[in-house]
Backbone of each chain as nested JSON, in Angstrom:
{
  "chains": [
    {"id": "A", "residues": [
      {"number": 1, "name": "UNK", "atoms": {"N": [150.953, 12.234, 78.425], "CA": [149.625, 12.568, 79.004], "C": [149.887, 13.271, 80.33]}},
      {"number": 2, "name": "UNK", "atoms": {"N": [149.687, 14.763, 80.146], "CA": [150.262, 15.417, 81.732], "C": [149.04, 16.119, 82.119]}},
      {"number": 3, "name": "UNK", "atoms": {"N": [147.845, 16.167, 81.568], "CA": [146.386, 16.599, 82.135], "C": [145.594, 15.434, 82.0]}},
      {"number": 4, "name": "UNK", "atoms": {"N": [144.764, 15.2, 83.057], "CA": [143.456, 14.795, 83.057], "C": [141.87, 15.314, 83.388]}},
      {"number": 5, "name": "UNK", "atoms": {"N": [141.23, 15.684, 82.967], "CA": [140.275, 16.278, 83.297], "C": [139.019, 15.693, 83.38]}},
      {"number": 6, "name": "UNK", "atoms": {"N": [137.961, 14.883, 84.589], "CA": [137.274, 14.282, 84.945], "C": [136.071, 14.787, 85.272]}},
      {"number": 7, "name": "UNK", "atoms": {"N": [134.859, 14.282, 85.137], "CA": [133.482, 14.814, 85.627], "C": [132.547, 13.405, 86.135]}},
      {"number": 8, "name": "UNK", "atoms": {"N": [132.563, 13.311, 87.346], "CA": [131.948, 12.042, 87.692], "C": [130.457, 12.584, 88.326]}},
      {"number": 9, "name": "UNK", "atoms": {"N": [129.878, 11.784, 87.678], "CA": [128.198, 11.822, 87.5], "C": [127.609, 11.224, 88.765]}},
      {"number": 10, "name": "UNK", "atoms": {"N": [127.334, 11.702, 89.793], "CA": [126.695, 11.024, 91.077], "C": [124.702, 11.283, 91.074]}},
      {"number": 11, "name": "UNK", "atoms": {"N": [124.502, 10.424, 92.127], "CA": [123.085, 10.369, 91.436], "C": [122.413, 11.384, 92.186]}},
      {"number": 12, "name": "UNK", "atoms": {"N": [122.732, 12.13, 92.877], "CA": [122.225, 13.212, 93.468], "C": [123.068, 14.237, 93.737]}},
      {"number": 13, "name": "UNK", "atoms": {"N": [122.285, 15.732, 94.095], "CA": [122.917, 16.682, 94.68], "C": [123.573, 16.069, 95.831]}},
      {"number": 14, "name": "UNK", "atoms": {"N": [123.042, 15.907, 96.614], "CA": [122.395, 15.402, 98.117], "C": [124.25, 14.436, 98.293]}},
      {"number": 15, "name": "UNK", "atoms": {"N": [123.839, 13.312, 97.475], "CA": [124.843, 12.559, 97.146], "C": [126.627, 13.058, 97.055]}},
      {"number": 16, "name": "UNK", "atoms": {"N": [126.787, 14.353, 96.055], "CA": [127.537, 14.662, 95.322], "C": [128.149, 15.939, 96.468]}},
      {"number": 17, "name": "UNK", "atoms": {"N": [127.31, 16.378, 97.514], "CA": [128.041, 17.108, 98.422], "C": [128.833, 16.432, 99.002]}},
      {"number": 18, "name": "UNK", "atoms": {"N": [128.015, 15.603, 99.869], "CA": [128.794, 14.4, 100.985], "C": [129.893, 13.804, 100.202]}},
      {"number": 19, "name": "UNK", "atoms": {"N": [129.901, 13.504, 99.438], "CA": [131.028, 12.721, 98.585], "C": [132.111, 13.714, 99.085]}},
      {"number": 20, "name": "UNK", "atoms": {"N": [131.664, 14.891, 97.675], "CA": [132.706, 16.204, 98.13], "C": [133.56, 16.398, 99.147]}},
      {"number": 21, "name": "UNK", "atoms": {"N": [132.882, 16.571, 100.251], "CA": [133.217, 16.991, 101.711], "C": [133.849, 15.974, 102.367]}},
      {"number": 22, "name": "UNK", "atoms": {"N": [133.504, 14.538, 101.696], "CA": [134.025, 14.052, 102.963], "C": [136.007, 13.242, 101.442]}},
      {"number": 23, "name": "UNK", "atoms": {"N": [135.746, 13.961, 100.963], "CA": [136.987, 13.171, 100.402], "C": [137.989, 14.824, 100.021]}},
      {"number": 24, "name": "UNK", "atoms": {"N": [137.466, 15.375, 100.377], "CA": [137.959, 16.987, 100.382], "C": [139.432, 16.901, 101.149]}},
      {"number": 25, "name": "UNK", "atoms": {"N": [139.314, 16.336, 102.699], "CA": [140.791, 16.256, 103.442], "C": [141.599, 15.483, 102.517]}},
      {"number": 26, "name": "UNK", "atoms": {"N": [141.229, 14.058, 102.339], "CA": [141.902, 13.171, 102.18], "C": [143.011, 13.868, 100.564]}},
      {"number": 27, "name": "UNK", "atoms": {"N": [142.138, 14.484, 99.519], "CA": [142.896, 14.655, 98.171], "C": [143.624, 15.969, 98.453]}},
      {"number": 28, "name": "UNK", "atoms": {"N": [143.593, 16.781, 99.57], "CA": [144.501, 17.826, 100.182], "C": [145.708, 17.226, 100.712]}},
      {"number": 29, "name": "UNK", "atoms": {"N": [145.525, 15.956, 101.22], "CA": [147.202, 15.032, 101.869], "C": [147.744, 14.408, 100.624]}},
      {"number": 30, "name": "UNK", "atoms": {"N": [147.136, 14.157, 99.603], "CA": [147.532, 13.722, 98.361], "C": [148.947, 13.991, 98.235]}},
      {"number": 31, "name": "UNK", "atoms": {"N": [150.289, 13.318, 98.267], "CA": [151.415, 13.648, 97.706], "C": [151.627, 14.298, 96.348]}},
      {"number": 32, "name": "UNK", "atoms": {"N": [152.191, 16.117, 96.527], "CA": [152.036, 16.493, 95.23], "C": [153.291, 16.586, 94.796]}},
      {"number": 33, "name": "UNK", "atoms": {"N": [154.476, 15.634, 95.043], "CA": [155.846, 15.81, 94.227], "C": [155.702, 15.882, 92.796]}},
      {"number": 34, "name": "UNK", "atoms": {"N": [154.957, 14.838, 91.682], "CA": [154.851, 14.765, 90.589], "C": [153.339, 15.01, 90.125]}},
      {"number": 35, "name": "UNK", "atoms": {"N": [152.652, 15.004, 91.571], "CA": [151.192, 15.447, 90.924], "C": [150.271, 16.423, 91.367]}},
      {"number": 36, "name": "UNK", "atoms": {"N": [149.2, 16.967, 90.609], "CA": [148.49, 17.986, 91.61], "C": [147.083, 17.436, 91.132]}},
      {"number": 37, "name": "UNK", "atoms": {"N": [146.08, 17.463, 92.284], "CA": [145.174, 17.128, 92.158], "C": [143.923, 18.133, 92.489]}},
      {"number": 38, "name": "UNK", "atoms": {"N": [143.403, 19.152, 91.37], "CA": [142.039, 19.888, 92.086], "C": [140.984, 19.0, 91.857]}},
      {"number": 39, "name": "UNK", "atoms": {"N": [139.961, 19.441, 92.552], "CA": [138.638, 18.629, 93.123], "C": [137.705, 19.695, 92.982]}},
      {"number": 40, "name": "UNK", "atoms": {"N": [135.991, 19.399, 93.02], "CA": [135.258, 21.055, 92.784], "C": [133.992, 19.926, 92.661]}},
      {"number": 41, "name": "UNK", "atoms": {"N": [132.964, 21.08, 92.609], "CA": [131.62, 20.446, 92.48], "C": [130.567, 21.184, 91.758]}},
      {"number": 42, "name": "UNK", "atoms": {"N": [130.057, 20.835, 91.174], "CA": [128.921, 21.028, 90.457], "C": [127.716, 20.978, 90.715]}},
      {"number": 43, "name": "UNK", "atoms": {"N": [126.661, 20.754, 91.625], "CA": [125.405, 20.226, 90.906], "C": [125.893, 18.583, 91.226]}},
      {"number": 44, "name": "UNK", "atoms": {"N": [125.244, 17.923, 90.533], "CA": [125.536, 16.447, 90.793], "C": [126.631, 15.891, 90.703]}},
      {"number": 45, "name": "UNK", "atoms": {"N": [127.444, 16.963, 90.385], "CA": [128.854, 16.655, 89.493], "C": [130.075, 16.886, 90.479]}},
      {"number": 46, "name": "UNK", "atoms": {"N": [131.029, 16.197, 90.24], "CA": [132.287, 16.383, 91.166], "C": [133.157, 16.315, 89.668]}},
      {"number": 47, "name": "UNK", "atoms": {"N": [133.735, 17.541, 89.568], "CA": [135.333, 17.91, 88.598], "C": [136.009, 17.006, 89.544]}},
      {"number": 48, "name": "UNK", "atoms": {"N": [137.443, 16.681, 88.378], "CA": [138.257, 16.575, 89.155], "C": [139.607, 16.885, 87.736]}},
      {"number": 49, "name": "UNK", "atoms": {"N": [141.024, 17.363, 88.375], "CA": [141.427, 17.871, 87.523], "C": [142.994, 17.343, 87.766]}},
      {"number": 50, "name": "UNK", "atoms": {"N": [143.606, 16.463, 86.905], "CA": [144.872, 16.237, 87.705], "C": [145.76, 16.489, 86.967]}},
      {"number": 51, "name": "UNK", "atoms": {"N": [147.356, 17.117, 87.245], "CA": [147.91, 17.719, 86.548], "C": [149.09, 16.663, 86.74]}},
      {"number": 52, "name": "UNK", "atoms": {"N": [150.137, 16.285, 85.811], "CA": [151.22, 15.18, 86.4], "C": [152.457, 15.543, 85.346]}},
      {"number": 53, "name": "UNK", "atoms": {"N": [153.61, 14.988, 86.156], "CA": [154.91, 15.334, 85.358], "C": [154.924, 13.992, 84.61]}},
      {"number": 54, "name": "UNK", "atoms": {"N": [154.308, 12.836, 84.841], "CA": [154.8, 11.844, 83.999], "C": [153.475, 11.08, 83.869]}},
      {"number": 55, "name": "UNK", "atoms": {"N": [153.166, 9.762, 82.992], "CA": [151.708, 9.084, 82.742], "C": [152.002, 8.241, 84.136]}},
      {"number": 56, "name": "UNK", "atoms": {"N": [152.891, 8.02, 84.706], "CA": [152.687, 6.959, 85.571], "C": [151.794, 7.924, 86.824]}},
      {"number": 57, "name": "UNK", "atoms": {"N": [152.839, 9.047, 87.308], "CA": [152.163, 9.931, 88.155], "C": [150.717, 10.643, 88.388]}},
      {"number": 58, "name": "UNK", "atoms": {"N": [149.878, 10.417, 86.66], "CA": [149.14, 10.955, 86.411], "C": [148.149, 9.793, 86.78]}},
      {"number": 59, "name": "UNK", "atoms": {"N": [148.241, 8.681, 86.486], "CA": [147.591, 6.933, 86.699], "C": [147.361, 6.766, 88.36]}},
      {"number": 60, "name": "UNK", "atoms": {"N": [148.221, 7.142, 88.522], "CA": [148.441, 7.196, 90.041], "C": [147.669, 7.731, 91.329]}},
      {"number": 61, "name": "UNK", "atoms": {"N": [147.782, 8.929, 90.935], "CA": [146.735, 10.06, 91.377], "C": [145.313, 9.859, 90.671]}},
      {"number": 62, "name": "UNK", "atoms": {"N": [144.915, 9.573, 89.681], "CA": [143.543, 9.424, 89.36], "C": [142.703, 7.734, 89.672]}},
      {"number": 63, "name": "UNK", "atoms": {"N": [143.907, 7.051, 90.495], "CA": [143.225, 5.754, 90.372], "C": [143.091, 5.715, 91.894]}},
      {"number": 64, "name": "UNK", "atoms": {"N": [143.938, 6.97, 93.021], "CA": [143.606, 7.186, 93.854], "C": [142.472, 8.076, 94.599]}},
      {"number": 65, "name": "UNK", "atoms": {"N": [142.197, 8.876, 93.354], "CA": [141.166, 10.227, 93.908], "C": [140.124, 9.078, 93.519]}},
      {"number": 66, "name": "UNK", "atoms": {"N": [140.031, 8.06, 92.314], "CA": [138.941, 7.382, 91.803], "C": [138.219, 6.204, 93.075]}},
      {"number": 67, "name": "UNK", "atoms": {"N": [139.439, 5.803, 93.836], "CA": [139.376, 4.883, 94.943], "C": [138.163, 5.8, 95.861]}},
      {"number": 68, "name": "UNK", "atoms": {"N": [138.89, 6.583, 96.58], "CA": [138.225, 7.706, 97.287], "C": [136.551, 8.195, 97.182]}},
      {"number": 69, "name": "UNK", "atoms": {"N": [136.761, 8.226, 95.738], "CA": [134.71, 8.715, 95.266], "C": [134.113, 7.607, 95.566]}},
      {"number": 70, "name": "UNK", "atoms": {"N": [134.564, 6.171, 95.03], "CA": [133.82, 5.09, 94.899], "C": [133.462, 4.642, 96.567]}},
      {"number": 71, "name": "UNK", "atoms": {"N": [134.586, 4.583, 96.871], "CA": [134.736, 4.022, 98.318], "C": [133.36, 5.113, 99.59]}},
      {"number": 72, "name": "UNK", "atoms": {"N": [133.671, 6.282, 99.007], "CA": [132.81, 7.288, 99.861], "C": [131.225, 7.191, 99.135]}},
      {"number": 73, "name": "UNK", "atoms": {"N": [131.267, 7.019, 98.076], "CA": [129.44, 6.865, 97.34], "C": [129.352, 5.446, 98.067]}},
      {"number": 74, "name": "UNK", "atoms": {"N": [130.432, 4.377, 98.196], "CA": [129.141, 2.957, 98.468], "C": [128.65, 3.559, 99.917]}},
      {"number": 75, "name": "UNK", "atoms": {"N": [129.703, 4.084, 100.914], "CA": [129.506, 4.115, 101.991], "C": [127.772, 4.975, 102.231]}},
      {"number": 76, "name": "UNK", "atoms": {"N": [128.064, 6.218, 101.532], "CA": [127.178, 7.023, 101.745], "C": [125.332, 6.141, 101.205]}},
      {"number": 77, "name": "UNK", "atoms": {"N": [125.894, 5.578, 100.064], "CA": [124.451, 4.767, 99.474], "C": [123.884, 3.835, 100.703]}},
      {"number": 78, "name": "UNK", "atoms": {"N": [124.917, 3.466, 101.202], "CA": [124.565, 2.036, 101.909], "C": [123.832, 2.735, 103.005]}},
      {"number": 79, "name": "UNK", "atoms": {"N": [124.724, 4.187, 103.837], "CA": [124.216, 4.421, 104.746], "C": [122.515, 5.177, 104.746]}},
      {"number": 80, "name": "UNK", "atoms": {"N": [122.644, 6.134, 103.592], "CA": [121.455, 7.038, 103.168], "C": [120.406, 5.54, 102.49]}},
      {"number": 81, "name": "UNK", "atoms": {"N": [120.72, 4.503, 101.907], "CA": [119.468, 3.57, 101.881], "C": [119.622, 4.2, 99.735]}},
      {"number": 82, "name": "UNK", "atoms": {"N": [118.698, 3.842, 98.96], "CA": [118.626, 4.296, 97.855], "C": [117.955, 6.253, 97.902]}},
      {"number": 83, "name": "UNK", "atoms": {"N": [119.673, 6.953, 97.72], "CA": [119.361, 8.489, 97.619], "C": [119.192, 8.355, 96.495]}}
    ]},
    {"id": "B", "residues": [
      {"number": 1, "name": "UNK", "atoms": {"N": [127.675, 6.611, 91.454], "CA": [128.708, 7.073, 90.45], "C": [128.642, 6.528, 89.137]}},
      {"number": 2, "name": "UNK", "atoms": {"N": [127.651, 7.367, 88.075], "CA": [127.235, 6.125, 87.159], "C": [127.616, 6.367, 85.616]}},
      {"number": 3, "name": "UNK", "atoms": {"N": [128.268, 7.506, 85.739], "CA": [129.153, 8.38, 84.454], "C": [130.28, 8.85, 85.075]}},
      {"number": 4, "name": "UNK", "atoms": {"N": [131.269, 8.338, 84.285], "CA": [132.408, 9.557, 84.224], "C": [133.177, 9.98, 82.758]}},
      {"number": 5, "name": "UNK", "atoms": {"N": [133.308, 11.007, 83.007], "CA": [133.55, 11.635, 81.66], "C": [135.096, 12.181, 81.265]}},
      {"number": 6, "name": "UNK", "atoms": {"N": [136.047, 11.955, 80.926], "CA": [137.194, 12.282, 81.302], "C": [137.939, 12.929, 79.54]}},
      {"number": 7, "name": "UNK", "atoms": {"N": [139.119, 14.193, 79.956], "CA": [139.598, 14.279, 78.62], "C": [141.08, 14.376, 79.108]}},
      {"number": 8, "name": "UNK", "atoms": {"N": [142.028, 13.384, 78.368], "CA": [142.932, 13.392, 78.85], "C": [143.726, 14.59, 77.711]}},
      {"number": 9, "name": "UNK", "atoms": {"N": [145.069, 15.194, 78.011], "CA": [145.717, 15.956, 77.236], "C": [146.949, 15.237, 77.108]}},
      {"number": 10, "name": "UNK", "atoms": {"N": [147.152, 15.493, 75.819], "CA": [148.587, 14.59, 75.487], "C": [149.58, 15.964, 74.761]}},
      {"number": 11, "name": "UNK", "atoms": {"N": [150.521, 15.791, 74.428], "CA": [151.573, 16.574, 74.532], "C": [151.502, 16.831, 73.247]}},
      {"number": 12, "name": "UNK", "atoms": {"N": [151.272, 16.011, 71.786], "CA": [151.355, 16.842, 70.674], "C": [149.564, 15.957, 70.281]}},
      {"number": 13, "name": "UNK", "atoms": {"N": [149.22, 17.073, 68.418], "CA": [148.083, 16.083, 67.852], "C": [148.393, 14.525, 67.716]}},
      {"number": 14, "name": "UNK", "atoms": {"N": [150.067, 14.626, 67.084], "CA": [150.309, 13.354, 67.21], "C": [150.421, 12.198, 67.758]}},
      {"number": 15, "name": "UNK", "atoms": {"N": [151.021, 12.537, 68.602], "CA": [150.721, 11.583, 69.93], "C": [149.769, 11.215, 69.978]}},
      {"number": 16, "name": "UNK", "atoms": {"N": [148.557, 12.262, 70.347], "CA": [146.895, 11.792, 70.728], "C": [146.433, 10.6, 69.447]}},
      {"number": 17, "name": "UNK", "atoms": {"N": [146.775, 11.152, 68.49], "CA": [146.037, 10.318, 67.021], "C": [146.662, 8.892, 67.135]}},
      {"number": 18, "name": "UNK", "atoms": {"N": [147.717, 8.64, 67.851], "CA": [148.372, 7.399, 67.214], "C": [148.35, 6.736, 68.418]}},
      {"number": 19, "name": "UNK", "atoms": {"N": [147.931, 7.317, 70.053], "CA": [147.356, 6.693, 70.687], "C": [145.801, 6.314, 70.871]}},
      {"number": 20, "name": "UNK", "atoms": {"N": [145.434, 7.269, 70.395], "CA": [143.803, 7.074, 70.109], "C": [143.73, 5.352, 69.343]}},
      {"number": 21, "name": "UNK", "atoms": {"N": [144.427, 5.657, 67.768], "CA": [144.372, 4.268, 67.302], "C": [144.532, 3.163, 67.722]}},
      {"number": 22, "name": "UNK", "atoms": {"N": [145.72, 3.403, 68.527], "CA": [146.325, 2.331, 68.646], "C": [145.298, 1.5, 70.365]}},
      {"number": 23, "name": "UNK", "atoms": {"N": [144.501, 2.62, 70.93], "CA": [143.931, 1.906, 71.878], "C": [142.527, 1.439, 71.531]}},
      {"number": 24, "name": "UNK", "atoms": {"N": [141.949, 2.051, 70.392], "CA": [140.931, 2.438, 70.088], "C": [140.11, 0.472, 69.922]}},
      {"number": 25, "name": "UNK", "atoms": {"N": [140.923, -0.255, 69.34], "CA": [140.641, -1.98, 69.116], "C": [140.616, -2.313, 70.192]}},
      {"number": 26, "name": "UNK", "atoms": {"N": [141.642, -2.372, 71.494], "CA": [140.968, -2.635, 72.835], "C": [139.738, -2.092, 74.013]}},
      {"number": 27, "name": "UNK", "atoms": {"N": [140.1, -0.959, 73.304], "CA": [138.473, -0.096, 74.012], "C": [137.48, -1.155, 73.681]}},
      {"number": 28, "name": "UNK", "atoms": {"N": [137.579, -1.119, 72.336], "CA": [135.835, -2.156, 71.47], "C": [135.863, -3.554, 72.321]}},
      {"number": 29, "name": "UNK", "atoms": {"N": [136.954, -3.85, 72.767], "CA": [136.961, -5.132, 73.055], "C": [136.566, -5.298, 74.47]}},
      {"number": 30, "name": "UNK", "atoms": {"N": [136.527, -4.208, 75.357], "CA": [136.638, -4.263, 76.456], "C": [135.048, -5.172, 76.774]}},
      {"number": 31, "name": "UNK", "atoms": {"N": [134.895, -5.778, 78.428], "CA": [133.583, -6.492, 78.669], "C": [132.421, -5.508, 78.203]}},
      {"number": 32, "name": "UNK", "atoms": {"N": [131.471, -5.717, 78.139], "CA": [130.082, -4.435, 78.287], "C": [129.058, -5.279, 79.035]}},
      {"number": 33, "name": "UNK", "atoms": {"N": [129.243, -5.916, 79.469], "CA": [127.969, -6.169, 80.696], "C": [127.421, -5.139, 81.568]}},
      {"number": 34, "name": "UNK", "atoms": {"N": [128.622, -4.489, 82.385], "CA": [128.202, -3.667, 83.349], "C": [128.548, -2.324, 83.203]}},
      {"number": 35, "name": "UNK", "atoms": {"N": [129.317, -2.06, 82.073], "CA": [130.087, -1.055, 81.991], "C": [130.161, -0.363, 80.151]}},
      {"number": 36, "name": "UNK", "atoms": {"N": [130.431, 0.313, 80.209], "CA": [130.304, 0.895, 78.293], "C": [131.101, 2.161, 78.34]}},
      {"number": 37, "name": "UNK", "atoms": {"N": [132.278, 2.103, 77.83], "CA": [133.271, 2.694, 77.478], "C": [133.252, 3.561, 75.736]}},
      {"number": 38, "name": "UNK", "atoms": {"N": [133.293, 4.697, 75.925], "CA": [133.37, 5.409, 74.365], "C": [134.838, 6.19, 74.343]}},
      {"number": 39, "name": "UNK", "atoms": {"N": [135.355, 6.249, 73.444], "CA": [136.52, 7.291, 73.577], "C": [136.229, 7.579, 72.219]}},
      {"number": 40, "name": "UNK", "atoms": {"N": [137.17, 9.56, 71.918], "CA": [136.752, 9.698, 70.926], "C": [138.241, 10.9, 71.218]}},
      {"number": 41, "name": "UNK", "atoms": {"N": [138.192, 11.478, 69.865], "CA": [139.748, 12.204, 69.433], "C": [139.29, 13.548, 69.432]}},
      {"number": 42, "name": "UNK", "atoms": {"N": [139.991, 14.986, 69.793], "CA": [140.098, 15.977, 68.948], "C": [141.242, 17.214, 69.541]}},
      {"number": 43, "name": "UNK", "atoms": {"N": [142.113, 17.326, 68.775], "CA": [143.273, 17.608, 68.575], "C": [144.367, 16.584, 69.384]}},
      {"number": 44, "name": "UNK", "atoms": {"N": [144.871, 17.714, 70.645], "CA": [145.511, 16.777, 70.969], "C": [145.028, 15.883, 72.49]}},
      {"number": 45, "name": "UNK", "atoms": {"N": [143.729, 16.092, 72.421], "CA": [142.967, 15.463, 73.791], "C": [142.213, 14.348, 73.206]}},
      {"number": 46, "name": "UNK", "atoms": {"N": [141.911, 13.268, 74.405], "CA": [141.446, 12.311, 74.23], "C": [140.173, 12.286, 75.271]}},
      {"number": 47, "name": "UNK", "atoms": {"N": [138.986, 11.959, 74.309], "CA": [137.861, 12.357, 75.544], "C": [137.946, 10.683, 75.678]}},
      {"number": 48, "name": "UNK", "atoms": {"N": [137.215, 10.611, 77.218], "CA": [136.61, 9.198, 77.381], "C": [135.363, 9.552, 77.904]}},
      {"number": 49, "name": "UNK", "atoms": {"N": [134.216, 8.442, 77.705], "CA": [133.049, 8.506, 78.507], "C": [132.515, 7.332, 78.9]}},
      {"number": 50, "name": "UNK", "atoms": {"N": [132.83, 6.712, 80.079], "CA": [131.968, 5.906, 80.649], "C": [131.137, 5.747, 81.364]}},
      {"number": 51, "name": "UNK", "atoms": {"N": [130.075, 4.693, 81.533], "CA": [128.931, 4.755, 81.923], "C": [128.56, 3.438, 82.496]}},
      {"number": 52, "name": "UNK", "atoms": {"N": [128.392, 3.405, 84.233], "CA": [128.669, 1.922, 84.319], "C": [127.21, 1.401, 85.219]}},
      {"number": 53, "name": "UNK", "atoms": {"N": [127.379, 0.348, 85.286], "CA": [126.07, 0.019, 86.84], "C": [126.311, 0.318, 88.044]}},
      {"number": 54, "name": "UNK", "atoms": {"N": [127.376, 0.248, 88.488], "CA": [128.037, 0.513, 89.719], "C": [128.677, 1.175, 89.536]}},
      {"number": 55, "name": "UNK", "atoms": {"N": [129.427, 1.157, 90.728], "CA": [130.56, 2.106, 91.245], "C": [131.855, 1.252, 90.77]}},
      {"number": 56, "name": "UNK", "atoms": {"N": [131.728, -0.096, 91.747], "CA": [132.611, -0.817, 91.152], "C": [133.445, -0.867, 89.436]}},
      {"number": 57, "name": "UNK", "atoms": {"N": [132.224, -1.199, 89.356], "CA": [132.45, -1.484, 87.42], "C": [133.268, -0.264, 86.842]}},
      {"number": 58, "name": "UNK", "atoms": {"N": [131.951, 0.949, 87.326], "CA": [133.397, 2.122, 86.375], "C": [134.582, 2.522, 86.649]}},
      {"number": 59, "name": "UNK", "atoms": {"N": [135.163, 2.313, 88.312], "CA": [136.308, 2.093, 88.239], "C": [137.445, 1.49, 87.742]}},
      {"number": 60, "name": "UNK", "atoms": {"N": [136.413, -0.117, 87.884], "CA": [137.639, -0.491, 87.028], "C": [137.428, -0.558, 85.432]}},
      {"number": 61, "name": "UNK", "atoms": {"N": [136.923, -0.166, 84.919], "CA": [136.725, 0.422, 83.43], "C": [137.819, 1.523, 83.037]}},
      {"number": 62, "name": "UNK", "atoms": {"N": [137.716, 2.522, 84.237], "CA": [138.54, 3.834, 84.217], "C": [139.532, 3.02, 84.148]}},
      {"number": 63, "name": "UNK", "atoms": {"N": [139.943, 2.538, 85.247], "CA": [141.751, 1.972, 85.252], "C": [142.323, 0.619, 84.497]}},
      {"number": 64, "name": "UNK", "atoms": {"N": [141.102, 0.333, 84.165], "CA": [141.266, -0.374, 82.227], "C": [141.78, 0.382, 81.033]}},
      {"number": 65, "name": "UNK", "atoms": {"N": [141.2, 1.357, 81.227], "CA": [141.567, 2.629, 79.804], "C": [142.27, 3.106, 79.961]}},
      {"number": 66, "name": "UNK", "atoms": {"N": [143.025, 3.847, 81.777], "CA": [143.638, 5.005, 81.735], "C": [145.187, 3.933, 81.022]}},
      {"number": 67, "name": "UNK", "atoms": {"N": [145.086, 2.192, 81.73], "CA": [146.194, 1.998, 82.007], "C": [146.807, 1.56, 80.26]}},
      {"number": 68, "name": "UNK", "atoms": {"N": [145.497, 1.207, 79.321], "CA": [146.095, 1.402, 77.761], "C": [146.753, 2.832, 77.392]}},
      {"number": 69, "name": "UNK", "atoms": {"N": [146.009, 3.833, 78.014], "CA": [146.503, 5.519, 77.33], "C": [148.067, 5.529, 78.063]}},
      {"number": 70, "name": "UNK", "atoms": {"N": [148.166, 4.911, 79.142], "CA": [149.437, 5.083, 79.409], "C": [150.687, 4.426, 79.137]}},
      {"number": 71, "name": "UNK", "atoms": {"N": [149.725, 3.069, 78.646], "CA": [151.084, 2.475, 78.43], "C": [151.533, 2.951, 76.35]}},
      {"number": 72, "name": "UNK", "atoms": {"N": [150.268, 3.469, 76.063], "CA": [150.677, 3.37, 74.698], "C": [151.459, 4.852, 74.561]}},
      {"number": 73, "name": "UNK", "atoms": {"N": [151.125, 5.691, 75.594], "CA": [151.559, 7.295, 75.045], "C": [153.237, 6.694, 75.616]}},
      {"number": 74, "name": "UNK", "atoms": {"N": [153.428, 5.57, 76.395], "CA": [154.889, 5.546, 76.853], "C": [155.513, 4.629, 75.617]}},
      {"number": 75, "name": "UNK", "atoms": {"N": [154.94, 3.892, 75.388], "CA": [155.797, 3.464, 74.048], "C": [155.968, 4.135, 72.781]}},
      {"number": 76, "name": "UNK", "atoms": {"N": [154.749, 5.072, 72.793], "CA": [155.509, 6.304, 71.334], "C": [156.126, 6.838, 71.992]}},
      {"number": 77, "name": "UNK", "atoms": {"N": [155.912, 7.357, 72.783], "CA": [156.976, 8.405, 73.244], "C": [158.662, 7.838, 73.52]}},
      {"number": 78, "name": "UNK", "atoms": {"N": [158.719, 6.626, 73.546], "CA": [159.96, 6.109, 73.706], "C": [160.417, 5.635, 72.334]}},
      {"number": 79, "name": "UNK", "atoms": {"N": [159.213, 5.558, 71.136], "CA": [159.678, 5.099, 70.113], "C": [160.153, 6.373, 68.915]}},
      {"number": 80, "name": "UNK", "atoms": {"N": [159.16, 7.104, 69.321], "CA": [159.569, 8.362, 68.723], "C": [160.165, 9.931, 69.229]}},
      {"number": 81, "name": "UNK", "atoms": {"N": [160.897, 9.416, 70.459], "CA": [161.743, 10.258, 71.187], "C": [160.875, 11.62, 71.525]}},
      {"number": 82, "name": "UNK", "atoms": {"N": [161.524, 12.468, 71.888], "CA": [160.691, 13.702, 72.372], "C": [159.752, 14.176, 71.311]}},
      {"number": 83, "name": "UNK", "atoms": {"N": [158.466, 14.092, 70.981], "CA": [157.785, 14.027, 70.034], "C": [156.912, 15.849, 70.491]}}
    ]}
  ]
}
C-alpha cells in the first residue's frame, strides 16, 4: 500500500478553510524521508494525498495528518461555538 | 469532521483482492455506535468510507482500518514474496 488518497468531510466552508490554514505549516515540517504528504481544499472538503515507500510509513503519516484535522476542528468548533 | 473517504492503492489486483477479503470480516465486526465503516474493491485500490459522530470516533475508526490494510498487505506480501 504506497498511495493513500483521502477526502475529509468538514461541516462547513467556513470550517474547512481554518482547518486548512492552520494545519498547512505543521504537514510542510512533516518528515518526508519515506513519506510525502499533499494537502488541498475543496469546498468543505480537505484532500489529502499521501505517498509512502512502505505501509508502515504510509500509517504513519496519515495517522499524523489525521491527528492534526481532528485536533484543529475540535479546537476551531469549540472556539466558533456550533459552525 | 464527519466523513472521510479514503482509496488506498496497493501494488498489484492481487494483493488488493486478498486483502480486501481477508479484512473485509473485521471491518463487519468493527463497533457501529458512533462510527460506520464501508470498504469496497476495484482493481487494485481499496476504497474506504467512513462516517462518524465525532471527530474522535472517525479517527479512530480510520486507524482501526488503516492498521488491518497494513498489517494484512504485510503478511501477503511476506507470504507471497514480491507479488
Amino acid at each position: 500500500m504506497h498511495a493513500l488518497r483521502c477526502e475529509a468531510e468538514l461541516k462547513s466552508e467556513r470550517v474547512a478553510r481554518v482547518v486548512y490554514e492552520s494545519v498547512l505549516p505543521d504537514v510542510k515540517l512533516m518528515p518526508a524521508r519515506r513519506s510525502r504528504v499533499d494537502i488541498d481544499r475543496r469546498g468543505n472538503n480537505i484532500q489529502i494525498e499521501i505517498r509512502a515507500e512502505d505501509v508502515s510509513a504510509l500509517r504513519a503519516s496519515a495517522s499524523g495528518v489525521f491527528r492534526l484535522l481532528a485536533l484543529s476542528e475540535r479546537v476551531i468548533t469549540t472556539v466558533l461555538g456550533d459552525v
